[in-house]
PDB file of N, CA, C and O in Angstrom:
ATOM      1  N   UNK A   1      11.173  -5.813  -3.216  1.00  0.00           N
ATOM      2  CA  UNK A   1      10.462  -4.807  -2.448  1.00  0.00           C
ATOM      3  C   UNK A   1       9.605  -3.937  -3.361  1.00  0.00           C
ATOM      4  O   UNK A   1       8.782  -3.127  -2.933  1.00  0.00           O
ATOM      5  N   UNK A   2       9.834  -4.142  -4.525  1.00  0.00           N
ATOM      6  CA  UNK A   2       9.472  -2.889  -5.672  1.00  0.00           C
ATOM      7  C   UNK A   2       7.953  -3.664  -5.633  1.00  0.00           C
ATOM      8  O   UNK A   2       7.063  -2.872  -5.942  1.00  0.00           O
ATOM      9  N   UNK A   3       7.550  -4.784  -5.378  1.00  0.00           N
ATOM     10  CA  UNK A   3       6.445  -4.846  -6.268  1.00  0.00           C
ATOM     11  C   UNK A   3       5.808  -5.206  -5.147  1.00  0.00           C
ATOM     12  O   UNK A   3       4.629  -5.418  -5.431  1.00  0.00           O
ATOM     13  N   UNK A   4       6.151  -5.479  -3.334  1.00  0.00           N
ATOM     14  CA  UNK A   4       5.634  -4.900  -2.552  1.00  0.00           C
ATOM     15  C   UNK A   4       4.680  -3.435  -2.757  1.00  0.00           C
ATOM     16  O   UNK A   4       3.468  -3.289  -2.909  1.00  0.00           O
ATOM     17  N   UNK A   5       5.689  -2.554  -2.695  1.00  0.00           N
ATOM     18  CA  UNK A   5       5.122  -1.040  -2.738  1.00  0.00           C
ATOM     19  C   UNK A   5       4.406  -0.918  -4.070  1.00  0.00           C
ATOM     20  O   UNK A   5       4.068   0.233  -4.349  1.00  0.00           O
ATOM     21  N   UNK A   6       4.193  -1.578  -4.687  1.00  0.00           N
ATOM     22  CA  UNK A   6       3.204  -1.418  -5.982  1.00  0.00           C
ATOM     23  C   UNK A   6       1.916  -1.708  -5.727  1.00  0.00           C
ATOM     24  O   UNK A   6       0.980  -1.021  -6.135  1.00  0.00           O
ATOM     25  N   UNK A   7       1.769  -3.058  -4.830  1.00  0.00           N
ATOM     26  CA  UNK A   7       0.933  -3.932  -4.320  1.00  0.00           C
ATOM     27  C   UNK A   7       0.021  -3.348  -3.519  1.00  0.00           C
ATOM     28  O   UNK A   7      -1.207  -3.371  -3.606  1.00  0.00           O
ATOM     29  N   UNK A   8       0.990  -2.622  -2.430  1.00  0.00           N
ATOM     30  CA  UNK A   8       0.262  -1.665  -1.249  1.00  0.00           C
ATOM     31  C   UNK A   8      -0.155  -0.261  -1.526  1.00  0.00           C
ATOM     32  O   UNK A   8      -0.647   0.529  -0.721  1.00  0.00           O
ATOM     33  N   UNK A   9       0.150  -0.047  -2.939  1.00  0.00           N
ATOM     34  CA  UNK A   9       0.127   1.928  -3.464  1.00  0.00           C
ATOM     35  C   UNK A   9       0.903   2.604  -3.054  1.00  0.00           C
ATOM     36  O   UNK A   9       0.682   3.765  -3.398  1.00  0.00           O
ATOM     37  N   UNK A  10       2.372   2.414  -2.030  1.00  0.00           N
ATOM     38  CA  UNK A  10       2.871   3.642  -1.509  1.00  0.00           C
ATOM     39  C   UNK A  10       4.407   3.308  -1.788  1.00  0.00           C
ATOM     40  O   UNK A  10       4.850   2.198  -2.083  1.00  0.00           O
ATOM     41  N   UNK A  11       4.942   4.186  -1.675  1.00  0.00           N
ATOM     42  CA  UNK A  11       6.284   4.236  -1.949  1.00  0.00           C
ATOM     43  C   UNK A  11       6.998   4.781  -0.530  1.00  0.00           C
ATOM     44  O   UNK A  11       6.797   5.945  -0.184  1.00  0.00           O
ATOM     45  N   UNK A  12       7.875   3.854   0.307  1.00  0.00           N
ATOM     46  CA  UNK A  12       8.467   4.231   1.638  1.00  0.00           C
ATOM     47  C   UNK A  12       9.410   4.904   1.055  1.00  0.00           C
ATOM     48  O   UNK A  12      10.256   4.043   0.814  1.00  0.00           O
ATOM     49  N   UNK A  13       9.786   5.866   0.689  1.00  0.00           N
ATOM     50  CA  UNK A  13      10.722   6.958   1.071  1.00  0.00           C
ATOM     51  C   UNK A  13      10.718   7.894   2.149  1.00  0.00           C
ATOM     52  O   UNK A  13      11.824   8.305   2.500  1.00  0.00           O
ATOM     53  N   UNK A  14       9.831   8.266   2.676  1.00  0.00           N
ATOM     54  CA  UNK A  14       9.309   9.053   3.359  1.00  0.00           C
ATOM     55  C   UNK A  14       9.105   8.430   4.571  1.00  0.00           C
ATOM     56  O   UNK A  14       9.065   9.134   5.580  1.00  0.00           O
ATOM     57  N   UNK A  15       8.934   6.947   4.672  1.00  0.00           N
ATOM     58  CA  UNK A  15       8.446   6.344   5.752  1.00  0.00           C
ATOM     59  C   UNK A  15      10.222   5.564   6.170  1.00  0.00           C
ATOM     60  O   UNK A  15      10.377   5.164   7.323  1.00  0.00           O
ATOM     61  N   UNK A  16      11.087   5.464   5.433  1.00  0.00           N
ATOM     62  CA  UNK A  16      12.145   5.396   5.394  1.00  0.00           C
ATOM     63  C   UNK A  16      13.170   6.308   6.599  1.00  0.00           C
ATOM     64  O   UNK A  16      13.816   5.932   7.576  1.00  0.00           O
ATOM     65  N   UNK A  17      12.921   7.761   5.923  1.00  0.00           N
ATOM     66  CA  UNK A  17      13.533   9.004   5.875  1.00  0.00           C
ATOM     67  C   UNK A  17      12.594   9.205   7.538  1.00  0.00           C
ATOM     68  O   UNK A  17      13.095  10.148   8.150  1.00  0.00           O
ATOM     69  N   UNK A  18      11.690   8.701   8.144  1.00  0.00           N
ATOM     70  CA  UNK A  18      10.968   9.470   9.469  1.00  0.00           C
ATOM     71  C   UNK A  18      11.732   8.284  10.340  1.00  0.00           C
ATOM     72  O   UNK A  18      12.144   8.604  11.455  1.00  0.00           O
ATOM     73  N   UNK A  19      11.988   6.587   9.757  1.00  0.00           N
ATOM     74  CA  UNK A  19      12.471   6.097  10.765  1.00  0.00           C
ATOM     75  C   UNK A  19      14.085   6.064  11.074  1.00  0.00           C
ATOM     76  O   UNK A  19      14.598   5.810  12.164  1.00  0.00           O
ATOM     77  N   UNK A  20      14.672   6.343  10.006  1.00  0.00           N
ATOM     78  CA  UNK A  20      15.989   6.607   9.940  1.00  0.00           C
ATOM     79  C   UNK A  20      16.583   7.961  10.886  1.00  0.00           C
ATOM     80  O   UNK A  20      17.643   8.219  11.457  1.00  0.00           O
ATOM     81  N   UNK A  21      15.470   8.540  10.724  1.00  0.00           N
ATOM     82  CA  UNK A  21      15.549  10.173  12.030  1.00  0.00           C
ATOM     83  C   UNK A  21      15.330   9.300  13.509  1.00  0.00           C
ATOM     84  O   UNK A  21      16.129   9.364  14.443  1.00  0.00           O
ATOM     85  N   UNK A  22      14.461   8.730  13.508  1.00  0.00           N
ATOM     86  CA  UNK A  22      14.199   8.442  15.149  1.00  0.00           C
ATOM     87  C   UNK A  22      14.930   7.695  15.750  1.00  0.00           C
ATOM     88  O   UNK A  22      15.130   7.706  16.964  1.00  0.00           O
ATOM     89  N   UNK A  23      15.647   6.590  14.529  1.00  0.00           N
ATOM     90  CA  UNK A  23      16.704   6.167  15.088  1.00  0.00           C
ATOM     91  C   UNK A  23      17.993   6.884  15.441  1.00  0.00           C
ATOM     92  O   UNK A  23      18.761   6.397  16.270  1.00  0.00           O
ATOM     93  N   UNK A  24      18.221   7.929  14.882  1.00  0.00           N
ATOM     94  CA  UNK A  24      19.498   8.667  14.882  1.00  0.00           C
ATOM     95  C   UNK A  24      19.077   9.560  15.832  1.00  0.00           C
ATOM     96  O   UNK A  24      19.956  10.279  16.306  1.00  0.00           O
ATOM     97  N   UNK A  25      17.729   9.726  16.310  1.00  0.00           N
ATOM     98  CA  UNK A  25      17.277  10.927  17.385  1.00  0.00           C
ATOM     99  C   UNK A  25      17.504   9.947  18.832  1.00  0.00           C
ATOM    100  O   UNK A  25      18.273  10.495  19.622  1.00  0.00           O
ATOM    101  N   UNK A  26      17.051   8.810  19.231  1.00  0.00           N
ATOM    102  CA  UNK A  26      17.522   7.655  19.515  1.00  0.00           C
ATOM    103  C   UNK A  26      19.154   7.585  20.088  1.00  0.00           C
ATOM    104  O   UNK A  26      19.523   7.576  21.263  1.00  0.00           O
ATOM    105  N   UNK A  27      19.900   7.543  18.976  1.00  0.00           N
ATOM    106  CA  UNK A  27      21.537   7.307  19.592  1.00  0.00           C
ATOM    107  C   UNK A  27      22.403   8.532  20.368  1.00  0.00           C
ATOM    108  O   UNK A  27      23.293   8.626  21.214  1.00  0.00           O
ATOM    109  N   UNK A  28      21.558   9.413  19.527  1.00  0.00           N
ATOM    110  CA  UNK A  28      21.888  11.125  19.741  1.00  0.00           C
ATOM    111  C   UNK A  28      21.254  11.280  21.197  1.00  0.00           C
ATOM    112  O   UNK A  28      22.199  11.708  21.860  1.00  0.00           O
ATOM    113  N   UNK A  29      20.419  11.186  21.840  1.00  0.00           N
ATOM    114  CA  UNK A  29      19.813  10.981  22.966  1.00  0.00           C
ATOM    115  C   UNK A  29      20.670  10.309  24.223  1.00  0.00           C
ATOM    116  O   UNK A  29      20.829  10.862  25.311  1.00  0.00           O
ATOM    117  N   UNK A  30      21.214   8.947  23.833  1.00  0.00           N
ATOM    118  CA  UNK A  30      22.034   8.257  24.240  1.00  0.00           C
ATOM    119  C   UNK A  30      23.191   8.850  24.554  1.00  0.00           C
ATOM    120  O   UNK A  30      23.719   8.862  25.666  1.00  0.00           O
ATOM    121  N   UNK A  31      23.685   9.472  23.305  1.00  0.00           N
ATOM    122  CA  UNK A  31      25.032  10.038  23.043  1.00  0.00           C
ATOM    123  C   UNK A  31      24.748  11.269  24.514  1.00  0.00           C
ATOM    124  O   UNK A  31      25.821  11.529  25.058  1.00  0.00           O
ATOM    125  N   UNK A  32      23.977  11.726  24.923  1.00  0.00           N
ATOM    126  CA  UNK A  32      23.644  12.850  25.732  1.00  0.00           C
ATOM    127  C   UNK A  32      23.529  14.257  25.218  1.00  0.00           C
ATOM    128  O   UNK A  32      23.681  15.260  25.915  1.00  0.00           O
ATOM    129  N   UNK A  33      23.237  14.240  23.884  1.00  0.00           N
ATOM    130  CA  UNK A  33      23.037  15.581  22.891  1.00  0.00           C
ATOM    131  C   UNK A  33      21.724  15.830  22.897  1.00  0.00           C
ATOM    132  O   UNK A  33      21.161  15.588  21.830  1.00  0.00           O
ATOM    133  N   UNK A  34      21.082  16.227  23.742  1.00  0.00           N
ATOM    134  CA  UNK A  34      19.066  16.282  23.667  1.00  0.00           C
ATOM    135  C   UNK A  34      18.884  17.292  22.762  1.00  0.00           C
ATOM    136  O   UNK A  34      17.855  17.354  22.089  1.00  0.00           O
ATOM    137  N   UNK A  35      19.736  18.060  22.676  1.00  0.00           N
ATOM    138  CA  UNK A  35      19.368  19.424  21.563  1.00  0.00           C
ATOM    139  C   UNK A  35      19.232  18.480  19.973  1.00  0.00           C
ATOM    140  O   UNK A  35      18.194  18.360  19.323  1.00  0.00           O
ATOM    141  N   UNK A  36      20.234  18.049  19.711  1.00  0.00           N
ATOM    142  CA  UNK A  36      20.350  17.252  18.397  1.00  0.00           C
ATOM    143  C   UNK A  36      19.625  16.490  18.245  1.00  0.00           C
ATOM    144  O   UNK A  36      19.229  16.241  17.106  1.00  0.00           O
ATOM    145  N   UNK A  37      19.021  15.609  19.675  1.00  0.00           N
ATOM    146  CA  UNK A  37      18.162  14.435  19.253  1.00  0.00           C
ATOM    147  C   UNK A  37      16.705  15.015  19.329  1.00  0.00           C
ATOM    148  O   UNK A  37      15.856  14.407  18.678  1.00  0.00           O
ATOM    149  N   UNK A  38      16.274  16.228  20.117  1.00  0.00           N
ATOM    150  CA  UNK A  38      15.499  16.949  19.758  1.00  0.00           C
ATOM    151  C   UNK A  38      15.259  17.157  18.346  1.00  0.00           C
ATOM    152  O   UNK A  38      14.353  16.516  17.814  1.00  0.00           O
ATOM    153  N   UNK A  39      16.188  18.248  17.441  1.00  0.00           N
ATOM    154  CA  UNK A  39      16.001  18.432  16.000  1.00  0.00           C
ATOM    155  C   UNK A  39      15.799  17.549  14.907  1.00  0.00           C
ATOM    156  O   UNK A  39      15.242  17.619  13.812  1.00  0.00           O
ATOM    157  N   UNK A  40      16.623  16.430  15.750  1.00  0.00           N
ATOM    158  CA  UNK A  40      16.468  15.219  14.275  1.00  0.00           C
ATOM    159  C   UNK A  40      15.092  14.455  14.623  1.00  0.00           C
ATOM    160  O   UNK A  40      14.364  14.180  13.670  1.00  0.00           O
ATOM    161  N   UNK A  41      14.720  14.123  15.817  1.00  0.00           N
ATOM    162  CA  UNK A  41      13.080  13.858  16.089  1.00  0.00           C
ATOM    163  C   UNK A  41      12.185  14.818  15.286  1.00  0.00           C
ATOM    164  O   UNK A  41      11.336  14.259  14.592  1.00  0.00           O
ATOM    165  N   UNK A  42      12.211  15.861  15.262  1.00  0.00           N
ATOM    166  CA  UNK A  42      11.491  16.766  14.544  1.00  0.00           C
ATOM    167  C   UNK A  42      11.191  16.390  12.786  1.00  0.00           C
ATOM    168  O   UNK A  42      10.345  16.330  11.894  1.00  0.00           O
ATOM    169  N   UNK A  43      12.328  16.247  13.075  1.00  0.00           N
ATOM    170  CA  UNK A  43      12.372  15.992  11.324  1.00  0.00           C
ATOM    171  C   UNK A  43      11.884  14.793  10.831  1.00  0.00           C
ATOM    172  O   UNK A  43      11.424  14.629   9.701  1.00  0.00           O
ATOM    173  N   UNK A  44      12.033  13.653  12.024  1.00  0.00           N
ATOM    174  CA  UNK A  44      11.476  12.600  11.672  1.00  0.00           C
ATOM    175  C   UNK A  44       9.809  12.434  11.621  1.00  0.00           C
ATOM    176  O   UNK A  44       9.063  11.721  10.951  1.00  0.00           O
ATOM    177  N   UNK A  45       9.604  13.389  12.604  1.00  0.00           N
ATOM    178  CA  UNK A  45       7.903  13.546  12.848  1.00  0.00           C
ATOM    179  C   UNK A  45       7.216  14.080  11.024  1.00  0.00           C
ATOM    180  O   UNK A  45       6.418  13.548  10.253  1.00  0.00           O
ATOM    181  N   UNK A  46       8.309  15.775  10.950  1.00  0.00           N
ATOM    182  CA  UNK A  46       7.822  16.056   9.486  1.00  0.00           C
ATOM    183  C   UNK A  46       7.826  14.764   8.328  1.00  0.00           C
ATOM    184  O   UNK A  46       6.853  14.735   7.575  1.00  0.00           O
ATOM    185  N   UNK A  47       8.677  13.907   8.194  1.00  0.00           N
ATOM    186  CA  UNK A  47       9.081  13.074   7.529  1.00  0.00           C
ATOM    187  C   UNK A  47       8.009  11.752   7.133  1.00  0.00           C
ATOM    188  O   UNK A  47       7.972  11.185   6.041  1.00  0.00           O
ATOM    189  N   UNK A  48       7.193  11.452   8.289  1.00  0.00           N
ATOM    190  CA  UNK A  48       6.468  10.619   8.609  1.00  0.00           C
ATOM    191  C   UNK A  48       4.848  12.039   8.253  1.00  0.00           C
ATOM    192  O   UNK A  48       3.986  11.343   7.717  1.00  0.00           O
ATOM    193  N   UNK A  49       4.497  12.963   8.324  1.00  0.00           N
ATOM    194  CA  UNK A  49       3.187  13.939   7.847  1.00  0.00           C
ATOM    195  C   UNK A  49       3.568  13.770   6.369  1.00  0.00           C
ATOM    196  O   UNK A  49       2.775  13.450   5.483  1.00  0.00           O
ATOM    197  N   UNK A  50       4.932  14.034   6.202  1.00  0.00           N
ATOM    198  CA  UNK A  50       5.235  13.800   4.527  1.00  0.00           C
ATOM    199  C   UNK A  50       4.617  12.507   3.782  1.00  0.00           C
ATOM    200  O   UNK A  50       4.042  12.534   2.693  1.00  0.00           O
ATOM    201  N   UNK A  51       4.833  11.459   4.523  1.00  0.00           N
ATOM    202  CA  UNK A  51       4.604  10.073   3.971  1.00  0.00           C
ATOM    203  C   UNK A  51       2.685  10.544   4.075  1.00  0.00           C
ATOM    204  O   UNK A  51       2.098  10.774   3.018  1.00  0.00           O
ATOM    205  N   UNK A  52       2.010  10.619   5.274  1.00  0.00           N
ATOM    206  CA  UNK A  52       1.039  10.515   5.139  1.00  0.00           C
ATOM    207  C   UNK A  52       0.330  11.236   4.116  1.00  0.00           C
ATOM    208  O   UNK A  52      -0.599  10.786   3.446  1.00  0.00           O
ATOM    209  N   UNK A  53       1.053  12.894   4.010  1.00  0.00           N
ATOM    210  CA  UNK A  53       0.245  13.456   2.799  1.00  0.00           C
ATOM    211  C   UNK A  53       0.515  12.950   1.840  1.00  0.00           C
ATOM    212  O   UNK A  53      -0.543  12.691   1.265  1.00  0.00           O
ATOM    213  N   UNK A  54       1.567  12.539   1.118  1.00  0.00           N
ATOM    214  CA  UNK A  54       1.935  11.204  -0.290  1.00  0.00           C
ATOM    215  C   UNK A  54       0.922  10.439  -0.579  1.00  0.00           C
ATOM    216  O   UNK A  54       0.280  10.362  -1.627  1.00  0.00           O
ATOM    217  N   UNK A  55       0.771   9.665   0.781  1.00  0.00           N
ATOM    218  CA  UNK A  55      -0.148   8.809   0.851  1.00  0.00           C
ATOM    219  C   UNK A  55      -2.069   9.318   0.265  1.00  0.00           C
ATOM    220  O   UNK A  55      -2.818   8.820  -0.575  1.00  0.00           O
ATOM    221  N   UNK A  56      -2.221  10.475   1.199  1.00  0.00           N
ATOM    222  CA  UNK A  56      -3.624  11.065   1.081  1.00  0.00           C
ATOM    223  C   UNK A  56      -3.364  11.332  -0.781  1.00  0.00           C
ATOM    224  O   UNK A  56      -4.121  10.721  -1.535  1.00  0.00           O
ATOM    225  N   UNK A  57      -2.296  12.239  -1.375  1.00  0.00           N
ATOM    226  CA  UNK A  57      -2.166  12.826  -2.742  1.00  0.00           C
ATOM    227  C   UNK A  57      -2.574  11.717  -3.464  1.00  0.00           C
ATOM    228  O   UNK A  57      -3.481  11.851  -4.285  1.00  0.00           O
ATOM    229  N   UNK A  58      -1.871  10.286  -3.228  1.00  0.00           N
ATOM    230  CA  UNK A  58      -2.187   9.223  -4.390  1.00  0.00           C
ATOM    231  C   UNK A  58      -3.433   8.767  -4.378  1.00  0.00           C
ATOM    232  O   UNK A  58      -3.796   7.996  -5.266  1.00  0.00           O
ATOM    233  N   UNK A  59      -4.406   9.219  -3.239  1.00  0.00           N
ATOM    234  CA  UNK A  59      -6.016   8.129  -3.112  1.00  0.00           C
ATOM    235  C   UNK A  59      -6.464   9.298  -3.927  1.00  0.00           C
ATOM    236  O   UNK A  59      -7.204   9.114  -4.893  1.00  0.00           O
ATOM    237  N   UNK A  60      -5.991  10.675  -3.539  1.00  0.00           N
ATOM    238  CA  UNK A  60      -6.799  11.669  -4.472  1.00  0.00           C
ATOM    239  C   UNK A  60      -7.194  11.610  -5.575  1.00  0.00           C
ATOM    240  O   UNK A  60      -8.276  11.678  -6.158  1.00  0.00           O
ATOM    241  N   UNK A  61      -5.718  11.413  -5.907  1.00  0.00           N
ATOM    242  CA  UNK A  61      -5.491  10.954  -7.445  1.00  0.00           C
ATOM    243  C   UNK A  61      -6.563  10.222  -8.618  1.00  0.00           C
ATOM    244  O   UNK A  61      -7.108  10.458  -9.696  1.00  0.00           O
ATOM    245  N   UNK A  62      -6.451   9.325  -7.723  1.00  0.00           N
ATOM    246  CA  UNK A  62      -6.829   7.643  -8.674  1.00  0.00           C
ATOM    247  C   UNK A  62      -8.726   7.935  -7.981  1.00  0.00           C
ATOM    248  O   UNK A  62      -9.740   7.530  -8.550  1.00  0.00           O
ATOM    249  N   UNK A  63      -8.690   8.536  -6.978  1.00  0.00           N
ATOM    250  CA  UNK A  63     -10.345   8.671  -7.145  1.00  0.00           C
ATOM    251  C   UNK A  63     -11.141  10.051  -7.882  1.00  0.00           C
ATOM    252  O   UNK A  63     -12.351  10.235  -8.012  1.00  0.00           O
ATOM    253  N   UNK A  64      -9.761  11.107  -8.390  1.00  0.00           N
ATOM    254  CA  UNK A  64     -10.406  11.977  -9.153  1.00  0.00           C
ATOM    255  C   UNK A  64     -10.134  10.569 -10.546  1.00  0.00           C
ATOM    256  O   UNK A  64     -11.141  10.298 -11.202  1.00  0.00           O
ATOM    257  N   UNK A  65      -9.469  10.177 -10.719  1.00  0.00           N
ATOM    258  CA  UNK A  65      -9.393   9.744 -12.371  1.00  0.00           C
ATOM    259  C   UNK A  65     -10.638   8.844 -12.097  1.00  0.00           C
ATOM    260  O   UNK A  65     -11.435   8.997 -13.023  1.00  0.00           O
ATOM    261  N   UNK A  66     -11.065   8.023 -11.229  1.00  0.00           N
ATOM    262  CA  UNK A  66     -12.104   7.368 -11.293  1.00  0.00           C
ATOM    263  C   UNK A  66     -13.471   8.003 -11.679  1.00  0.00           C
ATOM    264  O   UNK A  66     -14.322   7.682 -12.510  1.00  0.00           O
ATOM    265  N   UNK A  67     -13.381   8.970 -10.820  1.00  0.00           N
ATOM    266  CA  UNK A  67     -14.850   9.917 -11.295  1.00  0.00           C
ATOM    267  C   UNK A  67     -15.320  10.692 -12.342  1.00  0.00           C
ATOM    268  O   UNK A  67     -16.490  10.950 -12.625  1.00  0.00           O
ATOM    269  N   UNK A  68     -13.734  11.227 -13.194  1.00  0.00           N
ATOM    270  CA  UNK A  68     -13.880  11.574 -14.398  1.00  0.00           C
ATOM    271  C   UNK A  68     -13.677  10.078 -15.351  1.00  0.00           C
ATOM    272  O   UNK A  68     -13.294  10.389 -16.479  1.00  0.00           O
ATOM    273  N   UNK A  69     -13.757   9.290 -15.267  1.00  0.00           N
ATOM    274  CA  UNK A  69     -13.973   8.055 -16.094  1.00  0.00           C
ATOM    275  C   UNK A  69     -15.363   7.674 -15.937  1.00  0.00           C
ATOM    276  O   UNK A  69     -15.942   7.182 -16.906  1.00  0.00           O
ATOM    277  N   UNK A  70     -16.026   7.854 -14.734  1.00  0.00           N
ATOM    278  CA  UNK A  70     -17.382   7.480 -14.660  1.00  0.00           C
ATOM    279  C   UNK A  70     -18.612   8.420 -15.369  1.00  0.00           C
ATOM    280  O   UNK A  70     -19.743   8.272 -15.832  1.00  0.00           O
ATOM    281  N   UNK A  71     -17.572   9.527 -15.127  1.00  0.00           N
ATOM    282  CA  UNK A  71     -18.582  10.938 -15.974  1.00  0.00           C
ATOM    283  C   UNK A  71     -18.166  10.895 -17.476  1.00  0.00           C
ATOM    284  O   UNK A  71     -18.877  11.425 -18.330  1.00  0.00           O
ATOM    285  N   UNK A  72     -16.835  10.165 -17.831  1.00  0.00           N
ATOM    286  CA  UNK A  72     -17.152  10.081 -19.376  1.00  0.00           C
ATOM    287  C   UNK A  72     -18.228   9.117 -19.696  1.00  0.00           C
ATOM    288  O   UNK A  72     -19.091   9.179 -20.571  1.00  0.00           O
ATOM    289  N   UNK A  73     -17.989   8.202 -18.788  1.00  0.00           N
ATOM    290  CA  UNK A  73     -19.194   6.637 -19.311  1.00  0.00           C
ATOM    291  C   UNK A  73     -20.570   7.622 -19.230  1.00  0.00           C
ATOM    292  O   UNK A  73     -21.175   7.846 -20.279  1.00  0.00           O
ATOM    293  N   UNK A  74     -20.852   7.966 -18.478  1.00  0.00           N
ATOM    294  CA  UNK A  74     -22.258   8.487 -17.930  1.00  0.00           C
ATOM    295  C   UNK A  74     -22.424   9.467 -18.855  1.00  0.00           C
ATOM    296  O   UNK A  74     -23.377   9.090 -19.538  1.00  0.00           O
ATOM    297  N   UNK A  75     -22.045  10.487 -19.255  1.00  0.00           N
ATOM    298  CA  UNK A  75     -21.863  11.215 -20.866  1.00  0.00           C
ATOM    299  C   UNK A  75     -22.098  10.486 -22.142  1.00  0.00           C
ATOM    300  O   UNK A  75     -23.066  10.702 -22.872  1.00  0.00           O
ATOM    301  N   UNK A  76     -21.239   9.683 -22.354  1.00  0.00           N
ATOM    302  CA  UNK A  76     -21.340   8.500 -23.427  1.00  0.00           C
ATOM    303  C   UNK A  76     -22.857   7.888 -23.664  1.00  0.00           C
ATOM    304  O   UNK A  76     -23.502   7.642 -24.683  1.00  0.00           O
ATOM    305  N   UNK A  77     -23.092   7.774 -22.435  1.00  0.00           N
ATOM    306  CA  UNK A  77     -24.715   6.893 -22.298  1.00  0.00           C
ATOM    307  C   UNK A  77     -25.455   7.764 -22.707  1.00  0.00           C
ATOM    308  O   UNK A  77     -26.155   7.448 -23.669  1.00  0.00           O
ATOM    309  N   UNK A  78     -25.598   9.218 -22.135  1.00  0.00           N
ATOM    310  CA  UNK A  78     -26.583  10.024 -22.570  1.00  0.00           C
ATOM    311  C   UNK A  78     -26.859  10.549 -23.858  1.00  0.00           C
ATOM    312  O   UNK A  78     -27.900  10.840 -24.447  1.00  0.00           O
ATOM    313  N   UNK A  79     -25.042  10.617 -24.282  1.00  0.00           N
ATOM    314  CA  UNK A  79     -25.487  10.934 -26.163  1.00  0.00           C
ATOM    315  C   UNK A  79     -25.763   9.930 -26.652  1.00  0.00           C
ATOM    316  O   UNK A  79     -25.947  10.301 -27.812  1.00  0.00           O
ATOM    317  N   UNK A  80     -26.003   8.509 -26.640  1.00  0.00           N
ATOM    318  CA  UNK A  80     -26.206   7.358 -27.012  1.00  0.00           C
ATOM    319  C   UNK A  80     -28.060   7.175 -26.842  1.00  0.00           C
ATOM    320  O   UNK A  80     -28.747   6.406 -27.514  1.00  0.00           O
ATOM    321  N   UNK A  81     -28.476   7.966 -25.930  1.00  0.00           N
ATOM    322  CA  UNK A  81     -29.914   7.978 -25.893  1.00  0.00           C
ATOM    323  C   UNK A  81     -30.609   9.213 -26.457  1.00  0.00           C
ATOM    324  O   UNK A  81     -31.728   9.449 -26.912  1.00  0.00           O
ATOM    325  N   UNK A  82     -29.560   9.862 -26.257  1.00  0.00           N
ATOM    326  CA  UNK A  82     -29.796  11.476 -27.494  1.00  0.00           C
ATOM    327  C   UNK A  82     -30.313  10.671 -29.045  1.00  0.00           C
ATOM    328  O   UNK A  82     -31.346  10.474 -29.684  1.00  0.00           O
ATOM    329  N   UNK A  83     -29.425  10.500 -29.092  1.00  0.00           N
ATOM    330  CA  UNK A  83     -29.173  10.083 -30.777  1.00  0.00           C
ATOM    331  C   UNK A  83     -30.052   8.963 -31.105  1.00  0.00           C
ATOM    332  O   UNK A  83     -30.450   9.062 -32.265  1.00  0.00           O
ATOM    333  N   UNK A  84     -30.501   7.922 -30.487  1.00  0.00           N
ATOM    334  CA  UNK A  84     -31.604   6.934 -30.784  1.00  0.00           C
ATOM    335  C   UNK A  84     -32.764   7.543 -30.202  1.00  0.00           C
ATOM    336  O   UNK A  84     -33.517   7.386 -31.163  1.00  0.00           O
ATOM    337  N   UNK A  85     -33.375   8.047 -29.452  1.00  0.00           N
ATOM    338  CA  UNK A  85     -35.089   8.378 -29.677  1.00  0.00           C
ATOM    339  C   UNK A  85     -35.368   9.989 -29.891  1.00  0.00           C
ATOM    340  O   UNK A  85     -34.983  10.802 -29.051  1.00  0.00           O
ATOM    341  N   UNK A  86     -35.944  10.312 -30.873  1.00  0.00           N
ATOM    342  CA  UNK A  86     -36.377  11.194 -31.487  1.00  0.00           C
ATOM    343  C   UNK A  86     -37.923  11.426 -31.035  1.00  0.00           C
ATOM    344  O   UNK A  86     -38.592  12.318 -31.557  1.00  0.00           O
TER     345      UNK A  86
END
């Protein structure tokens, strides 16, 4: 599974942790506890915004490092044309 989630960029913990709530919001429901299966739905909803912001943090990520890699190249080039024509 590890090199699944490497493959795809994300790490299910979070996506884990929202379905593991809905199922337990689910039995709790069943069970006839709506208050409980209320709260643990909740949590599963936060659980699952969690995964998505994870998700949004890592594209951030890797497209700020992209753009400061493109602005070193693009830097690089310009002192490289600095320095040869006079």
């Amino acid at each position: 599974m590890k090199g699944f989630t490497e493959k795809a960029g994300a790490r299910p913990w979070w996506s884990v942790a929202a379905v593991l709530c809905v199922a337990a919001a689910v039995v709790l429901l069943l069970l006839g506890r709506q208050d409980w299966a209320f709260a643990v739905a909740v949590l599963g909803v936060v659980a699952w915004f969690m995964n998505v912001r994870a998700q949004l943090h890592r594209a951030n990520v890797g497209r700020d490092a992209e753009r400061a890699r493109d602005e070193d190249e693009d830097s690089d080039d310009e002192t490289e044309e600095d320095a040869g024509g006079y």
